[in-house]
C-alpha positions in Angstrom: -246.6 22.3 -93.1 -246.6 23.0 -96.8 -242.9 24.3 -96.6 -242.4 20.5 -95.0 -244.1 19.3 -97.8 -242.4 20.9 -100.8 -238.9 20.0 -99.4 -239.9 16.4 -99.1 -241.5 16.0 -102.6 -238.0 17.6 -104.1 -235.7 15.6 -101.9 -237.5 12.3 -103.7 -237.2 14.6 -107.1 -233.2 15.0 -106.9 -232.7 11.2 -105.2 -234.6 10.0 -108.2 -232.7 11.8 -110.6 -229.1 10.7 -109.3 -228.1 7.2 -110.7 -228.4 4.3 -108.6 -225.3 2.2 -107.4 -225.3 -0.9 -108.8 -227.4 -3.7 -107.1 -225.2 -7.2 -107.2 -227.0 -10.0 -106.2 -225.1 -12.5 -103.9 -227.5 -15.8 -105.4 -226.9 -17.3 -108.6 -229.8 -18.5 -108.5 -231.9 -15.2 -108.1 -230.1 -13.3 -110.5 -230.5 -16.0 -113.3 -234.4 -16.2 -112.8 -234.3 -12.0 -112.9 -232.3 -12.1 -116.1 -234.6 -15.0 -117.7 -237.7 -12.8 -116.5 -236.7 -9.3 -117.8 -234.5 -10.1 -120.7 -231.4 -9.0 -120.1 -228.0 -10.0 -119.6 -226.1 -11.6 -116.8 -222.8 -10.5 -115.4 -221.2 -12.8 -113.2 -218.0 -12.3 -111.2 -217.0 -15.1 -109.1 -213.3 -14.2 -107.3 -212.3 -14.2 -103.9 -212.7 -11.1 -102.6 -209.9 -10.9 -99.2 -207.4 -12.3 -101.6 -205.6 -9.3 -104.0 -204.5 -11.8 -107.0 -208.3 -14.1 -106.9 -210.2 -10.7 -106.7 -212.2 -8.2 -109.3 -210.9 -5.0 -108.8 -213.2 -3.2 -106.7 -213.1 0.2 -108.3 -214.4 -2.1 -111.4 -217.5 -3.4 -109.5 -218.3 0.1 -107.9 -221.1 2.6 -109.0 -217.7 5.0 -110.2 -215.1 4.0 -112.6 -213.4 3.8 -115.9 -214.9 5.9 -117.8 -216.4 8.2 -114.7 -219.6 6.8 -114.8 -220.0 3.1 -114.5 -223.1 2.9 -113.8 -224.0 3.2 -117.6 -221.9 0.5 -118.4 -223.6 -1.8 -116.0 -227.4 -0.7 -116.4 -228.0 -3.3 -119.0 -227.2 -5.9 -116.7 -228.1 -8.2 -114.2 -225.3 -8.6 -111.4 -224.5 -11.4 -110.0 -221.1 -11.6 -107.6 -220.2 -14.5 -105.8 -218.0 -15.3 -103.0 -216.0 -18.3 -103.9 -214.9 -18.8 -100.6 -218.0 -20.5 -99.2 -219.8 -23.5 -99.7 -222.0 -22.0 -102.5 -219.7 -20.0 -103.8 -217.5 -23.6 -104.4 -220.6 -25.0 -105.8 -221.1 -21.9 -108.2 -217.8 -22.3 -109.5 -217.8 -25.9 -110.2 -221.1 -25.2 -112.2 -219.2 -22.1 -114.3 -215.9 -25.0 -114.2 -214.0 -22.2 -113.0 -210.7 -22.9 -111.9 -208.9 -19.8 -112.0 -210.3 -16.5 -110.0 -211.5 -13.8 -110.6 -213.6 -15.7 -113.5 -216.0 -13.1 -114.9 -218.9 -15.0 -117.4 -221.8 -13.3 -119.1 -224.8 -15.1 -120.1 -227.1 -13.7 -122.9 -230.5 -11.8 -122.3 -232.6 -15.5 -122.1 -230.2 -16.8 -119.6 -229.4 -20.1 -121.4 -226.1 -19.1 -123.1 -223.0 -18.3 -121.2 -221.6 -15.7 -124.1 -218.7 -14.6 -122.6 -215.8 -16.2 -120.1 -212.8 -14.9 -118.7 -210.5 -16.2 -116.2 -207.4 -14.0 -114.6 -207.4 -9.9 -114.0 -209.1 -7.7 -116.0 -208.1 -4.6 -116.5 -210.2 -1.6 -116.8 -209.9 -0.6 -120.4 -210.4 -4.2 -121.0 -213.3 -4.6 -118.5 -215.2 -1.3 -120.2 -214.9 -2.9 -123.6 -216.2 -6.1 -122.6 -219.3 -4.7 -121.3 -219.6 -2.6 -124.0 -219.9 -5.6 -126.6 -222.1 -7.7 -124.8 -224.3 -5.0 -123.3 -227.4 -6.3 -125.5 -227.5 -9.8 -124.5 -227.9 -11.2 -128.0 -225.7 -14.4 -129.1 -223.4 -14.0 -131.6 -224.3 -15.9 -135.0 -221.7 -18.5 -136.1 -220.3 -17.6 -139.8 -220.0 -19.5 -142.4 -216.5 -21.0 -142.7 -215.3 -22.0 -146.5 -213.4 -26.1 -145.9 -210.6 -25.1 -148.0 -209.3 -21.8 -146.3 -211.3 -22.1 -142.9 -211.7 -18.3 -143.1 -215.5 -17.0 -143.1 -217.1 -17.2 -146.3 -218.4 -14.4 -148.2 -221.7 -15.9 -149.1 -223.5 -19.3 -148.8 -223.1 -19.9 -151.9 -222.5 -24.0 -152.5 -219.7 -24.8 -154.4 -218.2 -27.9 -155.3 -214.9 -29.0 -153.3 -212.3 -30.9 -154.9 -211.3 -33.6 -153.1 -207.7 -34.3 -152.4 -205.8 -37.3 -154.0 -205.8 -40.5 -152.1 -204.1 -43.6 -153.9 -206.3 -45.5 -151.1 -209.7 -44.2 -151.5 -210.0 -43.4 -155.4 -213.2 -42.8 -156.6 -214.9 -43.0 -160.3 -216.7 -40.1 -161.1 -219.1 -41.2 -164.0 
């Protein structure tokens, strides 16, 4: 009985201690009211997945790939993969105004911005890097952009602008 015991309480040990495959919710829905409730990101693949040109990869959306271990790429995220094919699935895609499968979107950790969109295959070099940068969820900050270059700015710093010459709107300065 102990022996019954023992092999039980370190069967749940080792199953704990293997990483999970990735849970992808089928409702957009769901998933968006999980992300808004634990503050965290949303990953979104909407494709068609019996079509090989409208589709994800699968190896991409499986607990094992790129980099060996997917599962760490996906952690910080909410998953969210729908079938474009059916009525909700449609009705998904007209909301993301996806046109063009497999249309990956990631919205940020408060599930109000969509942060990220892509539309077409995705390669997995290219898929690991996009998870990488958005794995936190935050938006990015808009920079600065200087009028005469329209390159960021260095600083805030308020200078004045010349204004260009224009016979039609001349100004006096004094």
């Amino acid at each position: 009985m102990v022996s019954y015991l023992a092999i039980a309480i370190l069967s749940v040990g080792l199953l704990s201690g293997s990483p999970q495959a990735p849970q992808w919710e089928a409702s957009y829905g769901k998933a968006l009211k999980a992300t808004r409730s634990e503050n965290s990101p949303l990953l979104v693949v909407l494709d068609k997945p019996d079509s090989d040109e409208a589709r994800l990869e699968p190896e991409l959306l499986a607990e094992d790939t790129v980099s060996g271990d997917d599962t760490k790429l996906l952690r910080p995220y909410r998953l969210c993969h729908v079938d474009v094919t059916t009525k909700y699935g449609r009705r998904v895609a007209k909301a993301f105004r996806a046109k063009r499968f497999p249309h990956v979107a990631i919205i940020d950790k408060t599930g109000s911005k969509v942060i990220f969109r892509k539309s077409g295959k995705i390669e997995a070099k290219e898929w690991e890097q996009i998870l990488e940068r958005h794995k936190s969820g935050d938006r990015t900050l808009a920079k600065a952009v200087s009028r005469s270059s329209y390159k960021p700015s260095e600083g805030l710093s308020h200078q004045p602008v010349s204004r260009p010459y224009c016979p039609n709107c001349q100004r006096n300065s004094f």
